[in-house]
N, C-alpha and C positions, 0 to 999 in steps of 0.2 A: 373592447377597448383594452389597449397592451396594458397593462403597469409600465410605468418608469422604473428604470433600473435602480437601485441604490447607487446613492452616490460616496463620494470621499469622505463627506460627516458619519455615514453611516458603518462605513470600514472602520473608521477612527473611533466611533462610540463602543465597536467590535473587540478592539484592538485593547482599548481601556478597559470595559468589563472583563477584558479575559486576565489583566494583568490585576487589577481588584477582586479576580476569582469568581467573579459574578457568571460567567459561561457556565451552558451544563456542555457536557462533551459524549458522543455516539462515535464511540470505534467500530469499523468492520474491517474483518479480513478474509483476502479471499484468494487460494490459492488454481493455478491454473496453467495451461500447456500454451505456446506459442503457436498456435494452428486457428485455421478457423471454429471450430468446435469450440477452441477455449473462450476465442473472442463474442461466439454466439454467448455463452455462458458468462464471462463479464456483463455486458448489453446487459442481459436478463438480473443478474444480482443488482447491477445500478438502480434498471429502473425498479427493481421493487423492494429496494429500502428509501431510494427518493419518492416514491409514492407514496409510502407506509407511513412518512413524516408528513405529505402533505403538499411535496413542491408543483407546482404550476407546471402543465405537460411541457412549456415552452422552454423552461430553465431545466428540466430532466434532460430535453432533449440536445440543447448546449455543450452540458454535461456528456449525453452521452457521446456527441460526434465529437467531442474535444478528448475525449478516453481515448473514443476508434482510431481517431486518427495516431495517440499515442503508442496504442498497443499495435499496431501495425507498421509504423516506423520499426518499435522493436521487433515487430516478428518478419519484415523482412530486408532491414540490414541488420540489428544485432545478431538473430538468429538464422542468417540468411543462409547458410546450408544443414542444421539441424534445428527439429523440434527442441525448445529448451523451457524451464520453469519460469513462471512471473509470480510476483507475489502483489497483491494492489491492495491498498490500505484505503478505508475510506469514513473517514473520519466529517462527523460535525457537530459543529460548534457554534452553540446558538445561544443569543441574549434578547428577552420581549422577541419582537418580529424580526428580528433581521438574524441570519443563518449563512455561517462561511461552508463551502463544503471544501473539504480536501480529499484530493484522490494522488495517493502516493503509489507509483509502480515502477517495482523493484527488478533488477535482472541482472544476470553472469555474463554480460559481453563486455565486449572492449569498450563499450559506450563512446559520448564526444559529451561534448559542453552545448547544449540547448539552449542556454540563453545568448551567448556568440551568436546565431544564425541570425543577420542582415534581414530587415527584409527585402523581397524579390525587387529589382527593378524590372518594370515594367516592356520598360521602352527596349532594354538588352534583351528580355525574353522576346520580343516579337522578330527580331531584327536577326536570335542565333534560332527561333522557331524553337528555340527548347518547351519541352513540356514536364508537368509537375514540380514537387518542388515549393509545392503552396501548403502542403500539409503543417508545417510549423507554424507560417505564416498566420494560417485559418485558426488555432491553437489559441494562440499571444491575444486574436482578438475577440475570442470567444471566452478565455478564461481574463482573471483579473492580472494574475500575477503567476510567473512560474519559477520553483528552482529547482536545480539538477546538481548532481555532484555524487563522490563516489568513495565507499567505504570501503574496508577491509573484503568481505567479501560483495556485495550487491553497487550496481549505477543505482543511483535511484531518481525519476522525476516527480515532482511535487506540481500540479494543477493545484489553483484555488480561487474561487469564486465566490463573492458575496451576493444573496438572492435575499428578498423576503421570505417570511413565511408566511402564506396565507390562511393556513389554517389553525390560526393564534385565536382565535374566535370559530372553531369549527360548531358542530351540532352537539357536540359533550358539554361545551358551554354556553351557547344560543338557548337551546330548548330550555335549561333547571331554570338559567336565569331568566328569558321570560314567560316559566311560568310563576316562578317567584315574584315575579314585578307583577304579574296579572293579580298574584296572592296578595299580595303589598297593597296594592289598590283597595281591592274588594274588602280586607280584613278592615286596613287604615280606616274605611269609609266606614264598614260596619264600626269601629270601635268609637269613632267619634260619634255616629250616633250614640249608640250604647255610654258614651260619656256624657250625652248632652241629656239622655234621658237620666244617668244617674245622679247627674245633678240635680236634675228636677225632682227625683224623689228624695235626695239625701235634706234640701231644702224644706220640703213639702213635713218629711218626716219630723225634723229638728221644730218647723213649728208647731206642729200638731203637739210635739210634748210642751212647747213655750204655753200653747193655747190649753192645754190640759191643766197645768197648775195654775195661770192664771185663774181660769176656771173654779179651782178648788177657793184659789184666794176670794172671788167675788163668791160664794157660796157663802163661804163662812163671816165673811166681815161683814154682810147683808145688818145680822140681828145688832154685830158689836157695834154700828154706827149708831142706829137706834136705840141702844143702852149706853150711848158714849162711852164705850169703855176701849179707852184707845189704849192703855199700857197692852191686853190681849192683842188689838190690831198691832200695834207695832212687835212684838214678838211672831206676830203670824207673817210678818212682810218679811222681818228677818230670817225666820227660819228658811223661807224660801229662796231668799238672796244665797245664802249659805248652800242648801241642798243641791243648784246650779250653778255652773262655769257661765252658763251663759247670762246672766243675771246680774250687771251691775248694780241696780237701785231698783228697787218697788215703793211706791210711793200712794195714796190714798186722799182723793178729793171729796171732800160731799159736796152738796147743791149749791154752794154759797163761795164753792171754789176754793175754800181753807181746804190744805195740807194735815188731816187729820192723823197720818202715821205716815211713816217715810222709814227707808234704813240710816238714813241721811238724818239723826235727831235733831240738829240744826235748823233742819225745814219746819219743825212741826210746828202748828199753827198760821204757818204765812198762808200768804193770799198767793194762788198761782194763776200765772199770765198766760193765758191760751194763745191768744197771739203771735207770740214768739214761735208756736210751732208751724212748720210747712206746709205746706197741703199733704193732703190724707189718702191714705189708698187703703176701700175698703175689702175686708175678708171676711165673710160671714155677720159674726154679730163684733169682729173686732175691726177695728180701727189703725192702720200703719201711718209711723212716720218717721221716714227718712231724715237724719239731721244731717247726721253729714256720712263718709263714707266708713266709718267704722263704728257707726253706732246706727240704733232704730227706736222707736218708742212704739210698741203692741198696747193698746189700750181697749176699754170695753166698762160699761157701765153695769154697773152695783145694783139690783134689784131687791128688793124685802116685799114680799105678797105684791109681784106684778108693779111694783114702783120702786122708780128710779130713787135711790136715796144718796148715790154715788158714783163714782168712778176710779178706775186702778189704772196705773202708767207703770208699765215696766219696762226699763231702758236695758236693750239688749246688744251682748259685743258682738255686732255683725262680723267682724274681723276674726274672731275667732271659729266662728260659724265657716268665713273661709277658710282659714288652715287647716280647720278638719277636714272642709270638702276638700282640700288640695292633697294632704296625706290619701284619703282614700282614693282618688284621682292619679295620686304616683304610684300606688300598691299596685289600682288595675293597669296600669303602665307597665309595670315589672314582668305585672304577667301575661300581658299580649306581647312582651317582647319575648318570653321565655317559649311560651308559644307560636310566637312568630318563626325564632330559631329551631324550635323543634320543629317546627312543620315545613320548614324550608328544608332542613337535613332530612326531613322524610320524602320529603319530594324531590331531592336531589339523589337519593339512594334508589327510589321510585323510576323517577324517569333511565337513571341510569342503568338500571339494571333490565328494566321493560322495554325500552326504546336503545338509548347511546349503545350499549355492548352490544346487541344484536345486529344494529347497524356496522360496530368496528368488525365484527367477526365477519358478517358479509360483504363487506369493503376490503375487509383480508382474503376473505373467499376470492373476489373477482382481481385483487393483482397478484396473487396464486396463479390464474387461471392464465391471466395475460402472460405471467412468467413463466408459464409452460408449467410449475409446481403442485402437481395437481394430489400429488399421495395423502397428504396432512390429512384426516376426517379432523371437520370443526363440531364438536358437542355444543349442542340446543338446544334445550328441554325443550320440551311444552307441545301444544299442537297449534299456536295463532301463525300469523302468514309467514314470520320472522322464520321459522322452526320449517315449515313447508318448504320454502324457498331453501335453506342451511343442508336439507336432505335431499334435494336435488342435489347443489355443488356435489356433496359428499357422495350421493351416486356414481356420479359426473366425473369424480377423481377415479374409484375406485376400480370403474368401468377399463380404466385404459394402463391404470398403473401394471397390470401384470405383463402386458407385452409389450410395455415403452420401452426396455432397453434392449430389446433385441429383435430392432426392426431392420431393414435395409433400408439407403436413400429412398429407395423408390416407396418401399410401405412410408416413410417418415412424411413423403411428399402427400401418400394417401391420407395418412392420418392427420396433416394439414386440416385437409379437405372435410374429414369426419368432426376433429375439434369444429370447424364453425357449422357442422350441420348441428353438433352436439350445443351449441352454444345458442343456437337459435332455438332449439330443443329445450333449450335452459327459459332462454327468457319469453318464451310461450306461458311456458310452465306459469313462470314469475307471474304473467298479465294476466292468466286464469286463477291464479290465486287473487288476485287483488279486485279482479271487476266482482260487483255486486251479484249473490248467486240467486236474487228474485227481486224484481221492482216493489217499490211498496207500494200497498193499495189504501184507497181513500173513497169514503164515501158517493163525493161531486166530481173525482176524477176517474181517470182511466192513465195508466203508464204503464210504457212498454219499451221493451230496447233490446235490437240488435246488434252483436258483435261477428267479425268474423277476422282472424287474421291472416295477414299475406304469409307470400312461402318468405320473403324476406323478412324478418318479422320488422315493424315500427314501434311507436311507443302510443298508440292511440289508448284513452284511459277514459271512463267516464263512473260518475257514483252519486249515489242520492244522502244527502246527510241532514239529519235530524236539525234544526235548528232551535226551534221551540214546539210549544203545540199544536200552534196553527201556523208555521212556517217550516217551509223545506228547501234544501241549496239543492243545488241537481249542477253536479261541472263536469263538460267531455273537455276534455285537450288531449293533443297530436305531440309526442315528444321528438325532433327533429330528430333524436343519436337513435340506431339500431341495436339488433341486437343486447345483452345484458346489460352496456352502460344504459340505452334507455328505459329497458326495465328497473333497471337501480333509483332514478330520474321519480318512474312513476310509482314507484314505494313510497320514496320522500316526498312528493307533492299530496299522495294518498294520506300518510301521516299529519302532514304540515295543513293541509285543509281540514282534515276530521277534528282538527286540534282547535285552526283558529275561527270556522265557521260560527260556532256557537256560540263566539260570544263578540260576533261583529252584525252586527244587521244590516251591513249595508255591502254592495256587492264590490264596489269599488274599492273599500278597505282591503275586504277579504284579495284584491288581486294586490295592494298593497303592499300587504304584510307576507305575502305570499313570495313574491318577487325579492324581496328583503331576505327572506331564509333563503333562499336556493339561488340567487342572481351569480355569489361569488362558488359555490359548488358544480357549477355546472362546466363539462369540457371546453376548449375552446371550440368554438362553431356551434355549439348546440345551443337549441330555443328550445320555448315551449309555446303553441299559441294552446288558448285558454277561449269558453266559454260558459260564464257562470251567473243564474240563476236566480234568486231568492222567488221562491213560488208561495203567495198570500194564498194560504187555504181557504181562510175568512172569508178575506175580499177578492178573490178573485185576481188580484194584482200578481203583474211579473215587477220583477225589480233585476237587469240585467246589464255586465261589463260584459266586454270581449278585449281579449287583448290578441291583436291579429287572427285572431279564428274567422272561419268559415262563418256567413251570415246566419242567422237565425229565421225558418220562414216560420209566417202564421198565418195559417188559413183560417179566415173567416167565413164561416157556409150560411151567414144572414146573407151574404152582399157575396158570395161567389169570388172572393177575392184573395189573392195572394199576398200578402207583402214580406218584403226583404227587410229584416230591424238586423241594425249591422251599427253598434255603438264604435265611435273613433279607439284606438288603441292599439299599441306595439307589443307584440310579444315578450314574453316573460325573459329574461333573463339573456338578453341583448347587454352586451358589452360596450357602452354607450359613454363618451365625453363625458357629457352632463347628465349629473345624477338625477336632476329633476325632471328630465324627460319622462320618463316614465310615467311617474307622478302623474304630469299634466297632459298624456296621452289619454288616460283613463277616463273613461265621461259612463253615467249611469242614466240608463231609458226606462222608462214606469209604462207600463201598458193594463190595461183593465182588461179583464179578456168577459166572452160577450158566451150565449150559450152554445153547445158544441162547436168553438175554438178547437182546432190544434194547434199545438205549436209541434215545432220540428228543430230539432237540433241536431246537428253530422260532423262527421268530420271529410275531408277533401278524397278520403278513400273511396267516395262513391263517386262523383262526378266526372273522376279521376281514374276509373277502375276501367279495364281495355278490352279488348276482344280479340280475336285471333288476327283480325286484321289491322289492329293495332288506330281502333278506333275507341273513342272518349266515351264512356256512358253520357257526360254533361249533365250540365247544371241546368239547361233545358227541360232533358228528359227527364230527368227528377223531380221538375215543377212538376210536369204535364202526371206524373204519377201520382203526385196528391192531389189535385184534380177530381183523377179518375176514379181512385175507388174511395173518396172520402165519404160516401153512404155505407162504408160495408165497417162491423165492430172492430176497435180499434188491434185484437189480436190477428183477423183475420188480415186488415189491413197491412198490417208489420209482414205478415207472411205474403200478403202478394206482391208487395215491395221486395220482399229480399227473393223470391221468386225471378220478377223482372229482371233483377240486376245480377242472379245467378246463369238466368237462359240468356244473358247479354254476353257476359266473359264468356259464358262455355267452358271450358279445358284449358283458356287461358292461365299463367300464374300471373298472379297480384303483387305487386313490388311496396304495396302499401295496405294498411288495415284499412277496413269496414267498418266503422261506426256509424248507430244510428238511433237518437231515443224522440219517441213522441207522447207528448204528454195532451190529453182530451179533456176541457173544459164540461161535463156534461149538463151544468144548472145554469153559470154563468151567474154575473156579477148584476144582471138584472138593467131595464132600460136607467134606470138613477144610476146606479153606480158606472156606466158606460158613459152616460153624459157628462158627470162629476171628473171625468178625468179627458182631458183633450186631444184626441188622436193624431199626434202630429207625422203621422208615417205614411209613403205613397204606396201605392200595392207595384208588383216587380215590374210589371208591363209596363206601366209609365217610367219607373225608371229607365227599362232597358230602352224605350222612346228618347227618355231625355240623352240616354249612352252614347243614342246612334247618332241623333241631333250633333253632341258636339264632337262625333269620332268624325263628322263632316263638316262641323263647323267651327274651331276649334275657336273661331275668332269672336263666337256669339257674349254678348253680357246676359245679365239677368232677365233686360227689356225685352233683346229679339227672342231669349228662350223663350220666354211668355208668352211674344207674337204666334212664334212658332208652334208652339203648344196648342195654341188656342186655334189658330188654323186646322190643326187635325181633330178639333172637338174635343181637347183636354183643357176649358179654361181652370189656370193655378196662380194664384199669389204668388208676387215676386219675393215675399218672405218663406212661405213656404218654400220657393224652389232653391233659396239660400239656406236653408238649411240641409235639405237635401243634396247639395253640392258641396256641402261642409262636412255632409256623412261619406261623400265619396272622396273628398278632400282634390276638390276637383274647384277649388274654389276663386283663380285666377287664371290668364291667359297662359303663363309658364305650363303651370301644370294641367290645363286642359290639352294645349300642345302636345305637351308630352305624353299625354294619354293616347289623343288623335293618332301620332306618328309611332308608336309600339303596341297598338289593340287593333291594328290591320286596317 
């Protein structure tokens, strides 16, 4: 999906920020000959300070043929019988997302006035047969605005163009922030727990001291009731009221319900009304009573040798009880936020320095490369893939900088040739650093996976990632770009899954959030199809999305049976209208697998893969392979697979990678847990039945499929084969139609 251009509001917001000073402002300058060498040499500086900022290949490219076309008017009318100097200025000036750029180029001829030039009529050029003459023309409607005019010594013309920037939300800022929102969550959640239990203990504690003195008080007034000696009891209630904040009144009943001592002297002797209090909530051997919301009465009866002689009522400020819990409640607030912001600035210095820099320096790396600037060595500590991959480039420059200036057209043209062998060189390199260097092993399973790449390289990728203890993600995807931009692709997807696997358990999130990082980083044209995994150690269970990828088979060797499990879904990072698409392309399939299940997971390198006479392996012969040696151990297996599909090419070259991983059920889920889950999938034969059916009859419904079906000895529910026609998305006359008249 293009971007809409910016429009007038947005020049105008431009225009105002720069005059409020709000612009930041990027000068370039760049000096140069009026030849073509100089204009190769423009080209290359444009695009790699427009890249280096992050412009869209589509508005670089604008950019550059609205230069070209500039510097070539100048270099052959102004300069049109000698070489002479340009100087090009190239300035921008950007505020939030929106980015003017200016390219000013300066020159010593006689010049004219650029913006005078008419545009062409049409109908007069066909009619004098004149040709050219559009070059200005093409200018005016590529850029936004242009001026020309002429100083002391320089003409000069001014291009400028308003563009977005799209990468105002690159990976320097996606990644810190969410992992900080990931943080944010997990902490916020842990801290309200952590709050809701320290409430319950800062409560729990508070009474226990409330329940300790009362305590003391009914010990001791025990004897004083039975010697009446209430001036001691009233001295002992007070002293207590005094010793606590939380102690409005203490008060003392005996058996007869008289008020024997109270802090309150006023009371002593009356008659107290039970009545009036609310119902009771008990606590051990005490008594609560809520009266209203900022008070409580804690009560407990008065013992002397095993008999009741009394009871104590101590009215308590529950209200104060809260502002302490709320103080200590704000304290630990201060300090998960102090923590919160340390550990964001630690994870922001973290990611940036382990992940974002290593990414800018090899994203500098690869528009170096594209800009022919190959001499720079980039410094990379470490030895993880970031630092593998950084010492390639730096080989990769070093290699060629000594005899790049003094080559002839014809070595220049060679060294062409050598650059893209070297760059496939490159990102070989890249894909063998990133595939996994051994499958993990498991008890109940067996995994195993083959790679091989083409002489052209592709972007095929596959990796097993830890999920939890008894779960594993296992994702191959095909990156459409060649070459280092797809190697660059399969770093960042490598990253961006190892990252968000872990903590999604569902497989359709994981393509999700997946799609979300990388949808707006990707070239224009480039996909990625995707097929991903969640493998239940436990239970036995797959849990699988595909977004355009290759089907998944799984052979079952109960029942001799193959099937094709092929979830709906559009490839990753399609440039699409609507955002939701995506979304609602993705559908998740739960499979139980049964004892020595394979599954098989590929990418389209095998099916796809030729021979000298420029014949298909297919998706046939590949069934017919698992099949055949599916009694032999699953390593030897993978070897007479990749055997087959070796004596198949021959000496052929590969224009696409080999992928290929097989994972061996060897206990199975057991006949319960296979029942427990409903097999709603056909094996491939009957599909490729139902295929031919409507590649013949395109006009069939649900009914005559079923007739039909059931005539060759396949009786199937009209539900079942509606879904199955939903998986092939085959599920009206249009699109069976159109199936019938482009599958031969």
């Amino acid at each position: 999906m293009k971007k809409r251009p910016p429009g007038k509001i947005a020049k105008k917001i431009l225009v105002l920020a720069e005059k409020l000073h709000l612009t930041k402002k990027v000068c370039h300058v760049y000096e140069t000959k009026s030849d073509g060498p100089g204009l190769r040499g423009l080209q290359n500086f444009i695009k790699e300070k427009c890249y280096k900022l992050g412009l869209l290949q589509d508005d670089v490219y604008n950019v550059l043929l609205s230069t070209d076309e500039a510097f070539t008017n100048i270099m052959k009318h102004g300069y049109k019988y000698a070489v002479g100097d340009v100087i090009i200025h190239l300035d921008f000036i950007y505020f939030l997302k929106y980015l003017r750029i200016e390219i000013t180029l300066k020159d010593k001829t006689i010049g004219f006035d650029w913006e005078s030039i008419p545009e062409p009529d049409l109908d007069n050029y066909v009619k004098s047969q004149r040709r050219g003459g559009f070059g200005i023309f093409l200018i005016k409607n590529l850029v936004d605005s242009i001026e020309s005019g002429k100083d002391e010594i320089f003409n000069y013309l001014t291009l400028k163009k308003v563009v977005r920037r799209p990468f105002l939300f690159g990976v320097g800022i996606k990644w810190p922030v969410t992992v900080i929102l990931i943080l944010f969550i997990l902490t916020s959640s842990a801290f309200y727990l952590f709050q809701k239990r320290q409430e319950n203990i800062f409560i729990e504690s508070q009474y226990n001291v409330l329940f300790s003195s009362i305590n003391d008080i009914a010990r001791s007034a025990g004897g004083m009731i039975i010697q009446n000696n209430y001036e001691d009891m009233a001295l002992l209630v007070r002293g207590y009221t005094e010793k606590s904040d939380y102690f409005k009144e203490i008060f003392i009943v005996n058996n007869d319900n008289m008020i024997i001592a109270d802090t309150n002297i006023s009371n002593f002797l009356k008659k107290y009304n039970r009545s009036l209090l609310p119902e009771k909530k008990v606590s051990g051997e005490f008594f609560l009573y809520q009266t209203d919301p900022d008070n409580l009465i804690l009560t407990r009866g008065i013992k002397q040798n095993e008999v009741i002689v009394g009871e104590i009522f101590a009215v308590v400020d529950y209200s104060l009880m809260r502002v302490n819990l709320s103080e200590l409640q704000q304290k630990n607030l201060r300090n998960f936020i102090l923590f919160l912001l340390f550990a964001a600035a630690l994870i922001i210095i973290l990611v940036i320095y382990f992940f974002v820099s290593p990414v800018k320096k090899l994203f500098d790396g690869v528009i170096e490369i594209e800009s022919g600037k190959l001499s720079r060595p980039h410094t990379l500590r470490g030895s993880d893939e970031f630092s593998q991959i950084k010492r390639i480039f730096n080989e990769f420059a070093m290699r060629f900088e000594e005899t790049k200036n003094t080559l002839t057209d014809a070595q220049r043209e060679l060294l062409a040739h050598e650059l893209l062998k070297k760059e496939m060189q490159v990102a070989q390199s890249i894909q063998q650093t990133l595939l996994p260097k051994s499958c993990p092993e498991f008890l109940d399973y067996d995994i195993s996976a083959f790679y091989k790449s083409a002489q052209e390289v592709g972007g095929d990728y596959y990796d097993f990632i830890p999920i939890s203890k008894n779960k594993l993600g296992i994702i191959i995807a095909d990156v459409s770009g060649k070459g280092v931009p797809g190697s660059m692709i399969m770093t960042i997807i490598r990253t961006a899954v190892r990252l968000i696997a872990p903590q999604n358990k569902s497989s359709k999130e994981v393509m999700l959030k997946l799609n979300r990082i990388i949808e707006n980083d990707l070239q224009h044209g480039m996909f990625i199809t995707i097929f991903y995994i969640i493998l239940d150690l436990k239970k036995h269970e797959l849990h699988f999305s595909s977004a355009g990828h290759t089907p998944m088979f799984l052979f079952r060797k109960s029942e001799g049976k193959i099937y094709s499990l092929n979830p709906k879904g559009i490839p990753v990072g399609l440039k699409l209208k609507e955002k939701d698409v995506f979304r609602r392309s993705i559908k998740t399939e739960t499979v139980k697998l049964n004892k020595d299940d394979l599954v098989v997971i590929y990418t389209d390198g095998i099916s796809e893969a030729m021979n000298e006479k420029f014949q298909q392996f297919s998706q046939a012969r590949f069934i017919d392979l698992i099949r055949k040696y599916n009694n032999q151990p699953l390593n030897e297996y993978m070897l007479l697979i990749e055997n087959e599909i070796m004596d198949f090419t021959g000496s052929q070259p590969q224009n696409d990678d080999i992928t290929l991983v097989l994972i061996k059920d060897k206990t199975g889920a057991g006949v319960e847990g296979i029942e427990s889950k409903k097999f709603n999938f056909l094996e491939i034969d009957t599909v490729n039945i139902i295929l031919d059916i409507i590649r013949k009859n395109p006009e069939y419904g649900l009914k005559r499929l079923r007739n039909e079906l059931s005539s060759r000895g396949i009786p199937l529910k009209e539900q079942i084969i509606k879904k199955e026609l939903k998986r092939l998305n085959l599920t009206n006359y249009e699109k069976r139609s159109r199936f019938s008249k482009y599958s031969g």
